[in-house]
C-alpha positions as CSV (number, residue, x, y, z in Angstrom):
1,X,-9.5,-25.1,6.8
2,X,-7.1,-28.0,6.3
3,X,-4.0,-28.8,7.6
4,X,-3.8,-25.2,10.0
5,X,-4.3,-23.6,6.6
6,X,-7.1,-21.5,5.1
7,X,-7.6,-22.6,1.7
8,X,-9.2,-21.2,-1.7
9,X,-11.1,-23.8,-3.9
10,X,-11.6,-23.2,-7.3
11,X,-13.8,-25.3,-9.9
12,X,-13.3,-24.7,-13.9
13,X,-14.7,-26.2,-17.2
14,X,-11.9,-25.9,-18.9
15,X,-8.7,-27.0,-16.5
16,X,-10.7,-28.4,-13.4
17,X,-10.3,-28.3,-9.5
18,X,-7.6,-26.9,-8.1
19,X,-6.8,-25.6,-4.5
20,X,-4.3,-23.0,-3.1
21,X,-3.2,-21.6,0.5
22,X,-5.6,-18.1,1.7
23,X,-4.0,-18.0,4.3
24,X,-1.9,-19.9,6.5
25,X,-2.4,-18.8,10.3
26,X,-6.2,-18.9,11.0
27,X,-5.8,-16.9,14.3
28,X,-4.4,-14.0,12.4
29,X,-7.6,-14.1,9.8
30,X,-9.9,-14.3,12.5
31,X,-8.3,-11.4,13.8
32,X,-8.4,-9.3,11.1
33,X,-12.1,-10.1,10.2
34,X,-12.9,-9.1,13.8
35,X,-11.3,-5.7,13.6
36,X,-12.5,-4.8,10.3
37,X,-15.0,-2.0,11.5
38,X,-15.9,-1.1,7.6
39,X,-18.9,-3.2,8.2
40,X,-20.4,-1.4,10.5
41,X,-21.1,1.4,7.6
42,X,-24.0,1.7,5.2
43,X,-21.4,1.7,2.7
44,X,-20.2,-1.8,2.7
45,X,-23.5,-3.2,1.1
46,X,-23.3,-3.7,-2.3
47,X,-24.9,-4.1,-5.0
48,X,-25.4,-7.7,-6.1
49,X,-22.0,-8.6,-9.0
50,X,-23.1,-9.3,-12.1
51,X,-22.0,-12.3,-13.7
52,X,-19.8,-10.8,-16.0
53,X,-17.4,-9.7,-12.8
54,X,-14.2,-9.1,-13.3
55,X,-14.2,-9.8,-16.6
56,X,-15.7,-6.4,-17.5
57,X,-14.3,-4.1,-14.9
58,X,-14.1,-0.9,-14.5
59,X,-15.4,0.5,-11.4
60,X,-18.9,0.0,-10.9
61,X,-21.9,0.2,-8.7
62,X,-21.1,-3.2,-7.3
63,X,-17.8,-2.0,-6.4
64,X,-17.4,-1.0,-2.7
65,X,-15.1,0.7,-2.6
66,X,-13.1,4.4,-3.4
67,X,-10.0,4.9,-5.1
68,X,-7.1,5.5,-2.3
69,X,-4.3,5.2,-4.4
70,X,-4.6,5.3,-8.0
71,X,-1.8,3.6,-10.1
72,X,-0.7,4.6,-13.6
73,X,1.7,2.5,-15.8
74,X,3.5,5.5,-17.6
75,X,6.1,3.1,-19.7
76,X,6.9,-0.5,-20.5
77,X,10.3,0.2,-20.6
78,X,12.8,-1.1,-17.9
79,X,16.2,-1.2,-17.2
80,X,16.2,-4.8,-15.3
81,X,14.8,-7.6,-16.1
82,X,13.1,-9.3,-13.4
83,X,12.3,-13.2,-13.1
84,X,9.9,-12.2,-10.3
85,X,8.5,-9.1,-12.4
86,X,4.8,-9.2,-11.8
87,X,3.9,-6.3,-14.4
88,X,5.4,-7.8,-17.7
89,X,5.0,-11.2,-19.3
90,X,7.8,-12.6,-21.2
91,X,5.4,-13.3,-24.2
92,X,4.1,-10.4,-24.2
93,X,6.3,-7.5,-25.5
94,X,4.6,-4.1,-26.3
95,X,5.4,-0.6,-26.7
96,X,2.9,0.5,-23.7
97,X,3.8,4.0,-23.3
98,X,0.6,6.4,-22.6
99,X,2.1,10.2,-23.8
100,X,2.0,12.9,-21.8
101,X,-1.1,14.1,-23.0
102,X,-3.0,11.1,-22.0
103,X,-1.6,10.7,-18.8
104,X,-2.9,14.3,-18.4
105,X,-6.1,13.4,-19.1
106,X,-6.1,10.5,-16.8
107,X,-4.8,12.7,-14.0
108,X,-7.8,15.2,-14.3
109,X,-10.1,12.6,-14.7
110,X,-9.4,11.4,-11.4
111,X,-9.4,14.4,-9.9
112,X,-12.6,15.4,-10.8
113,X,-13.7,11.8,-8.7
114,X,-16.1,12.3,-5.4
115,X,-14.3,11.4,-3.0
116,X,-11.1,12.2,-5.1
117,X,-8.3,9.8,-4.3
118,X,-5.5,11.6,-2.0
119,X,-2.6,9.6,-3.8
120,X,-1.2,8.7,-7.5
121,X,1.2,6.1,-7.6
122,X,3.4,6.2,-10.7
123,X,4.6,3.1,-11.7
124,X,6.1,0.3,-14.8
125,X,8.1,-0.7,-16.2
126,X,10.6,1.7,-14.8
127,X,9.3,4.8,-14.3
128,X,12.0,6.9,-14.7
129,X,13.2,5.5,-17.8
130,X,10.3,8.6,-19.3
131,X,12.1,11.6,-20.2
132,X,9.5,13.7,-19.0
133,X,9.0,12.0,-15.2
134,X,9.2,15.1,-13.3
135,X,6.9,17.1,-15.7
136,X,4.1,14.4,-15.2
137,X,5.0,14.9,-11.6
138,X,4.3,18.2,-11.8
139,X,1.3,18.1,-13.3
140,X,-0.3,15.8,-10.7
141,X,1.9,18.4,-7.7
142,X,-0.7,20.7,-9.1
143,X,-3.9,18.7,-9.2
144,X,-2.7,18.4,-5.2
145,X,-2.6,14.7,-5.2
146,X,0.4,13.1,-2.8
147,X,3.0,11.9,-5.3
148,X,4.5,8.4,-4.9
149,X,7.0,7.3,-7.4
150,X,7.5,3.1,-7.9
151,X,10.9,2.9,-8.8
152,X,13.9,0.0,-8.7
153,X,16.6,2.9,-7.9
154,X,18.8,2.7,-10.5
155,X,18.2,6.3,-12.3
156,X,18.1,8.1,-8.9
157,X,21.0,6.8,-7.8
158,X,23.0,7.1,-10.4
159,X,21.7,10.9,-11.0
160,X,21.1,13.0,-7.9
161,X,19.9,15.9,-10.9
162,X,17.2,13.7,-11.5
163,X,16.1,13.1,-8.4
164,X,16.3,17.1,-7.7
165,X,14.2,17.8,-10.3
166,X,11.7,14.9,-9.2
167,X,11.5,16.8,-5.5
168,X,11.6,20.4,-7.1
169,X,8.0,19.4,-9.4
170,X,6.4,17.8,-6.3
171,X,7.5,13.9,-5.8
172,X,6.3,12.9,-2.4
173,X,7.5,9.7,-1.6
174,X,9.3,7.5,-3.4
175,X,8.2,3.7,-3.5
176,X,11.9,2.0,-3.9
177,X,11.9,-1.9,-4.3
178,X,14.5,-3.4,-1.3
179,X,14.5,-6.8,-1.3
180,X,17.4,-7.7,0.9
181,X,20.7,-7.2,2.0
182,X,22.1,-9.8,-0.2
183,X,23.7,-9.3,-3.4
184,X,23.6,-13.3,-4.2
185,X,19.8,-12.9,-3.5
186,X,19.2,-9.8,-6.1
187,X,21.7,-11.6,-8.8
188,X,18.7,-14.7,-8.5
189,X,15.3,-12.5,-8.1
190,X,16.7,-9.3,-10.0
191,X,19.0,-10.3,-12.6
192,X,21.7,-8.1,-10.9
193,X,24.2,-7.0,-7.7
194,X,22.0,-4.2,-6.5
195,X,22.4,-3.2,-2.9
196,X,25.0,-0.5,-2.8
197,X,22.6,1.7,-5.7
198,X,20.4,0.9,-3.2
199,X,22.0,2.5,-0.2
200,X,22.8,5.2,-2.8
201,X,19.6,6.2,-3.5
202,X,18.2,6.5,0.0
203,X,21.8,8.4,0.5
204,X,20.2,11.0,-2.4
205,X,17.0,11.4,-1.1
206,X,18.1,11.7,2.5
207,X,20.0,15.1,1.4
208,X,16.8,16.1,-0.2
209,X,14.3,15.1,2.6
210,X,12.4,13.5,0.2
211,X,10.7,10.6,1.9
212,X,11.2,6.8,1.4
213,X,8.9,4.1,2.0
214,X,11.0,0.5,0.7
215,X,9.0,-2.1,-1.1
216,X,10.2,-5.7,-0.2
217,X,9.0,-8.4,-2.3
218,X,9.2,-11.6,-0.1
219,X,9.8,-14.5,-1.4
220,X,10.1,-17.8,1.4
221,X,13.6,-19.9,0.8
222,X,14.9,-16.5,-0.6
223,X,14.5,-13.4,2.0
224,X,12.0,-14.9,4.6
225,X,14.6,-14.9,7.1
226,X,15.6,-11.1,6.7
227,X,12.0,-9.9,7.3
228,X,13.2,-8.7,10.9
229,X,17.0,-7.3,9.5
230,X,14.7,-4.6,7.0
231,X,12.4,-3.9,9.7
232,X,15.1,-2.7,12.2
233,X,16.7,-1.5,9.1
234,X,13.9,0.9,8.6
235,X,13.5,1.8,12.4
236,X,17.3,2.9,12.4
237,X,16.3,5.3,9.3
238,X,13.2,6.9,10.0
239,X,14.3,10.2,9.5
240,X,13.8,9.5,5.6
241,X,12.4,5.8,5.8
242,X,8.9,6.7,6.0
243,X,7.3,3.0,5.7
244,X,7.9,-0.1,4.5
245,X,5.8,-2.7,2.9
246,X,5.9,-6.4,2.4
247,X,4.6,-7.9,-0.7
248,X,4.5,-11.7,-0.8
249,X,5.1,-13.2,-4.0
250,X,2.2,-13.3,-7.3
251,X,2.4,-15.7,-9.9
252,X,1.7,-13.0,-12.6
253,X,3.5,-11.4,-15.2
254,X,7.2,-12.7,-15.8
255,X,6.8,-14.9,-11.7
256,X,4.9,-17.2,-14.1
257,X,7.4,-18.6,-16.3
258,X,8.8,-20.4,-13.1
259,X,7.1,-23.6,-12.0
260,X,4.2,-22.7,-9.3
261,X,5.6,-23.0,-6.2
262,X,3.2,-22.3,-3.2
263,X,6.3,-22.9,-1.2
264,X,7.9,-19.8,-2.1
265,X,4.7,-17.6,-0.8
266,X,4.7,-15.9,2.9
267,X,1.3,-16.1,4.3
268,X,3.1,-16.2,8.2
269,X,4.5,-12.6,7.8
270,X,3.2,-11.4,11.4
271,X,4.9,-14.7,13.2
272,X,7.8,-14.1,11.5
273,X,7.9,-10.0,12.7
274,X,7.7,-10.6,16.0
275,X,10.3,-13.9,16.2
276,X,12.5,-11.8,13.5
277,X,12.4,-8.4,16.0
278,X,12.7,-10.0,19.2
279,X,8.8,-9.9,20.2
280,X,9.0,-5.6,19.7
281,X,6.3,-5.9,17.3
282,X,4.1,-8.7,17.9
283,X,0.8,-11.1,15.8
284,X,-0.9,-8.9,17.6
285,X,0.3,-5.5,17.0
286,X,-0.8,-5.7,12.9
287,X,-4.3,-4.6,12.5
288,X,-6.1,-4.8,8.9
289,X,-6.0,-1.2,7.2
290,X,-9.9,-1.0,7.3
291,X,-9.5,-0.3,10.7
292,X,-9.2,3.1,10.4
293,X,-13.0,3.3,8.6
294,X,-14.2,5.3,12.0
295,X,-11.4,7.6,12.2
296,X,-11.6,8.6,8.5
297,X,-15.8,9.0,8.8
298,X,-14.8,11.3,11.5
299,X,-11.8,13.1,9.6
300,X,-14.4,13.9,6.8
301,X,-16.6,16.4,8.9
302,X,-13.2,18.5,8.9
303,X,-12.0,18.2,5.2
304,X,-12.8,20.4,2.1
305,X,-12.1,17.1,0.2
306,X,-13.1,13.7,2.2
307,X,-11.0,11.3,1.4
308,X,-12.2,7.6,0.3
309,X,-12.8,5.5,3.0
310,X,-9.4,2.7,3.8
311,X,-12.3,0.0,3.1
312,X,-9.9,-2.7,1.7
313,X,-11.2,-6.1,2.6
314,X,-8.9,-7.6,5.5
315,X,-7.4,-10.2,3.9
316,X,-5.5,-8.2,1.9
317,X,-2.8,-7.3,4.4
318,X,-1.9,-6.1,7.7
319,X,-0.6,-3.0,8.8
320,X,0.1,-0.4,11.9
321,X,2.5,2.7,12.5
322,X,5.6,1.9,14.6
323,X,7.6,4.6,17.2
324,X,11.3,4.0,17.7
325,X,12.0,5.3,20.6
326,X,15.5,7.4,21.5
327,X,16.6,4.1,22.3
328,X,16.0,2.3,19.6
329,X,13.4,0.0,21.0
330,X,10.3,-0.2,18.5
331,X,7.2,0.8,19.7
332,X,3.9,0.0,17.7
333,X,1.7,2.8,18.2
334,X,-1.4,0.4,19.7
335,X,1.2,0.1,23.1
336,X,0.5,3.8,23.6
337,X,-3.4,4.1,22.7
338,X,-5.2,0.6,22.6
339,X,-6.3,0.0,19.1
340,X,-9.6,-2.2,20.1
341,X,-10.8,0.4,22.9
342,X,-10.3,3.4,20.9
343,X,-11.8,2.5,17.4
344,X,-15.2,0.8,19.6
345,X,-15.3,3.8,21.6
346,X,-15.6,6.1,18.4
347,X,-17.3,3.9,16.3
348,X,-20.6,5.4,17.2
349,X,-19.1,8.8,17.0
350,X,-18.4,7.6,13.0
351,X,-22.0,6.4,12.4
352,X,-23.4,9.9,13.5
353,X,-20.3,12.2,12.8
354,X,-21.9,14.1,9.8
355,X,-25.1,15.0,12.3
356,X,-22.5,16.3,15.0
357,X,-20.7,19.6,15.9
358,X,-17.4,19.5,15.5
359,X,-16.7,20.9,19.2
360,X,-18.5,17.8,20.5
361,X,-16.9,16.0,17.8
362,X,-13.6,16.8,19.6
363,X,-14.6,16.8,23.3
364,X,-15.6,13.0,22.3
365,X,-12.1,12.2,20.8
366,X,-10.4,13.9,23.2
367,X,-12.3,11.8,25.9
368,X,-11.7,9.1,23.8
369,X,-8.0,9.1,23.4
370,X,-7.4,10.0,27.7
371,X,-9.5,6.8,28.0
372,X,-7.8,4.6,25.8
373,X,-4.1,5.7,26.3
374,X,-1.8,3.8,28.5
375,X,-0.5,6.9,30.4
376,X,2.9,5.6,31.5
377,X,4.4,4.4,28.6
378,X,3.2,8.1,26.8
379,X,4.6,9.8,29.6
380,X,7.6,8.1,29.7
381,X,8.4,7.9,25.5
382,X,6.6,11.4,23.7
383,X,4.3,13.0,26.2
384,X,0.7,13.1,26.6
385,X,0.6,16.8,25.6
386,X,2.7,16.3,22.1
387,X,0.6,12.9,21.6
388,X,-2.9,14.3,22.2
389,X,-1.9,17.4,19.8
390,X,-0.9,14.8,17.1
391,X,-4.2,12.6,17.6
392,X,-6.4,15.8,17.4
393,X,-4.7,17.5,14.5
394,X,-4.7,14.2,12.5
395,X,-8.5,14.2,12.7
396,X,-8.4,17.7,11.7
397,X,-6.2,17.9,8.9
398,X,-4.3,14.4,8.1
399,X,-1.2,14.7,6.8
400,X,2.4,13.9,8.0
401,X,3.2,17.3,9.0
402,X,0.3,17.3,11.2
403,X,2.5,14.7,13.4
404,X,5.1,17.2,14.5
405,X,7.9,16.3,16.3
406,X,6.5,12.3,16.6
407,X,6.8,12.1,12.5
408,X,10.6,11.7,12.1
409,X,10.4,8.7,14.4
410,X,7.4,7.0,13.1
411,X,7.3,4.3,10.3
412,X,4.4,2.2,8.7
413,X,5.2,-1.7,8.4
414,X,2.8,-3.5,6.5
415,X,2.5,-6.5,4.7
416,X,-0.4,-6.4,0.9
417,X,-0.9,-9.5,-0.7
418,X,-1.2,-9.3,-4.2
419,X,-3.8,-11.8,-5.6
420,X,-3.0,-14.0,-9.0
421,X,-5.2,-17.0,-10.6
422,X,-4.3,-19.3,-7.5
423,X,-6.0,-16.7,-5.2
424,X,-8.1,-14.6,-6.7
425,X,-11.0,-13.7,-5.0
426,X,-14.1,-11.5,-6.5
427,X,-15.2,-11.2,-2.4
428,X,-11.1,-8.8,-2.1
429,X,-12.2,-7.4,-5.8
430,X,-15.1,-5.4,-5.0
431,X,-13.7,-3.9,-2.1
432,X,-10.2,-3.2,-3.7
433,X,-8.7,0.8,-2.9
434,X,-5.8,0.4,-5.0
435,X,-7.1,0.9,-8.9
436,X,-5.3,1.8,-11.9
437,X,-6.1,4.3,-14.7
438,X,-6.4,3.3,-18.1
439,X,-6.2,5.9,-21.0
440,X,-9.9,5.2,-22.0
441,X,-10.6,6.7,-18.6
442,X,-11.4,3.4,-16.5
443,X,-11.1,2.5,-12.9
444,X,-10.4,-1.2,-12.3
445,X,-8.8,-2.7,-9.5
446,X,-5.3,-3.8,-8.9
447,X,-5.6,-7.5,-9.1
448,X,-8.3,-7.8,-11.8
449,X,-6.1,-5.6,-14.2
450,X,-2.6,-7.7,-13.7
451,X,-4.9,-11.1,-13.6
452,X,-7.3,-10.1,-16.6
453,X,-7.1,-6.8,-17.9
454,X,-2.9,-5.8,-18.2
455,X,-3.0,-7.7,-21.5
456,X,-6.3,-6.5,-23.4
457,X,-5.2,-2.4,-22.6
458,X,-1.7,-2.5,-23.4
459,X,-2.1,-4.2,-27.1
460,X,-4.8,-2.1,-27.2
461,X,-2.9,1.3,-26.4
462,X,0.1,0.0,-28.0
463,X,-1.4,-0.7,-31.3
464,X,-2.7,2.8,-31.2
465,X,0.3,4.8,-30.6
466,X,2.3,2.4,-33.4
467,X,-0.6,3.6,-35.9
């Protein structure tokens, strides 16, 4: 640690010692390492890397983790072009564009995975510049993974048919960049005046009730200051606006062809949530996602098909679910059941849930929850009846719907940091969720293939579909 900041150190032959900012608020790192109950499991001992990692990836026995969400860049092809693009290099110009078949293939590969990832995330280029979108969508509708679509808006706003089609063959959610409320801002980060197609497109997929969760790439000295104005943005909209998620800057892809400036990154995203909404949602109220490691060890003794455990290291982000009440007021959901006392009180339950019944399973997070729960503010906002039915069925079968009534008022608001060559770190690598799919059929993890790998596959896949 130097000057308040949490720094990265890096030593190489070729261009020699440089150092960048980890992380800039050491009280929320500490936080997060202390609530990252992942290591508490068996599973988060691994294998010693070999010294070829990343440069060989591909998901391995020294990789921790399980695929959560897997990605798949269906097309190069784009209809802005981005300065801060973090998927395409100006230099680098192929015609990346997997065909149907092979993205198929990928599809059934990673269904066939144990644990088999509950979510695909399609993604670019611009997804929707492919003809066939909602075909591939329906294909992986059928392979019952959740569907979420990456997309800058354009297409679905300008053609509700499209977007139709895209709920009709299974499209879950749809990921849509929102960046800020400033047309000056998009003209300099987006290369065009963009907010009214954005207001369009959640327009179209409000009369379709297909969900929303906005995708705001921050950027400090550009829309730092506008980090509480989405928020409260997506708490007036949560009847469609089903999350949103911060992404600071990466210096990859086209973000590199500016200068590196470590001043434009956002490593203070929880101070600025709680000065930006008035103290609502505090430091304090954003938890790392591995968190949830006990309740999904539980979860598993109810499913068919467990899902992977959220073992993400907790430097990658923060995150927690946030109730607006009737009034407007934003609640995050740790004010109604305390996060630390409920996730230690079952964290035993985890370690021995595959050993246990599942009526004691649910006596013990029924007991739990009553013991956790600060009984006013439940009584008083959802009631403890409607909460405790939400909590149980969660465990029992995890899905929005399971929420009830409480869903069309709850949003997640989250902050992922993607890594680049200033901040990569092998220690996030191996315990990476998010992984995409290449058409030779490997797994590699989010950072590793837009810091090392985008490059090699695309020429690669490129090449193959020009011959």
């Amino acid at each position: 640690m130097k000057d308040g900041k949490i720094n990265i150190t890096k030593k190489c032959k070729e261009h020699g010692t440089f150092t960048a900012t980890h992380w800039q608020s050491p009280a929320v790192y500490n936080f997060t390492e202390e609530h990252d109950y992942f290591k508490y499991f068996p599973e988060s001992i691994a294998h010693k890397l070999p010294k070829s990692c990343p440069y060989t990836c591909g998901s391995c026995k020294s990789h921790i983790s399980n695929t959560v969400i897997g990605v798949m860049d269906v097309t190069k092809e784009c209809n802005l072009h981005c300065p801060i693009c973090f998927s395409t290099f100006s230099d680098h110009i192929v015609d990346y564009e997997p065909t149907r078949q092979e993205l198929v293939d990928m599809l059934e590969f990673l269904s066939k995975q144990d644990p088999k990832p509950p979510a695909i995330l399609f993604s670019g280029g611009e997804p929707l510049e492919r003809k066939d979108m909602p075909e591939i969508i329906g294909v992986a509708h059928k392979l019952k993974f959740m569907t979420i679509l990456a997309t800058n808006d354009i297409n679905l706003a300008q053609d509700p048919e499209l977007a139709a089609r895209l709920k009709k063959n299974g499209l879950n959610i749809v990921y849509l960049q929102f960046d800020t409320f400033s047309d000056e801002t998009y003209m300099k980060i987006r290369g065009k005046k963009l907010l009214q197609l954005k207001y369009k497109a959640i327009e179209v997929c409000r009369k379709l009730d297909m969900e929303v969760i906005l995708v705001t790439t921050l950027m400090n000295g550009f829309n730092d200051h506008e980090v509480g104005k989405i928020i409260k943005f997506a708490a007036a909209n949560t009847d469609i606006i089903r999350g949103l998620i911060f992404q600071p800057i990466a210096f990859t892809g086209r973000a590199t062809d500016n200068p590196f400036q470590e001043a434009w990154r956002d490593w203070q995203f929880a101070e600025q949530v709680e000065t930006q909404t008035d103290g609502e949602v505090k430091v304090s109220d954003l938890y790392p996602l591995s968190v949830m490691s006990s309740p999904i060890k539980i979860m598993r003794k109810f499913m068919k098909k467990p899902w992977p455990l959220f073992s993400c290291s907790p430097h990658c982000g923060v995150v927690n679910w946030v109730y607006v009440s009737r009034s407007g007021k934003m609640i995050p959901i740790n004010h109604f059941v305390n996060f630390s006392k409920f996730f230690k009180g079952i964290l035993k339950l985890a370690q021995s849930a595959q050993e246990q019944g599942k009526f004691s399973i649910m006596s013990t997070l029924f007991m739990s929850s009553m013991l956790s729960m600060n009984m006013l503010l439940v009584t008083k906002e959802v009631g403890i009846f409607t909460l405790m039915k939400a909590i149980l069925k969660m465990f029992i079968s995890p899905s929005y719907q399971s929420l009830g009534p409480i869903r069309r008022r709850l949003f997640l608001l989250g902050c992922m940091a993607f890594m680049d060559p200033y901040t990569f770190d092998v220690n996030h690598v191996k315990r990476c969720v998010v992984h995409y799919i290449t058409p030779n059929l490997k797994i590699i993890p989010f950072c590793a293939y837009n810091n090392i790998h985008r490059i090699h596959t695309e020429e690669t896949y490129a090449q193959k579909q020009q011959r």
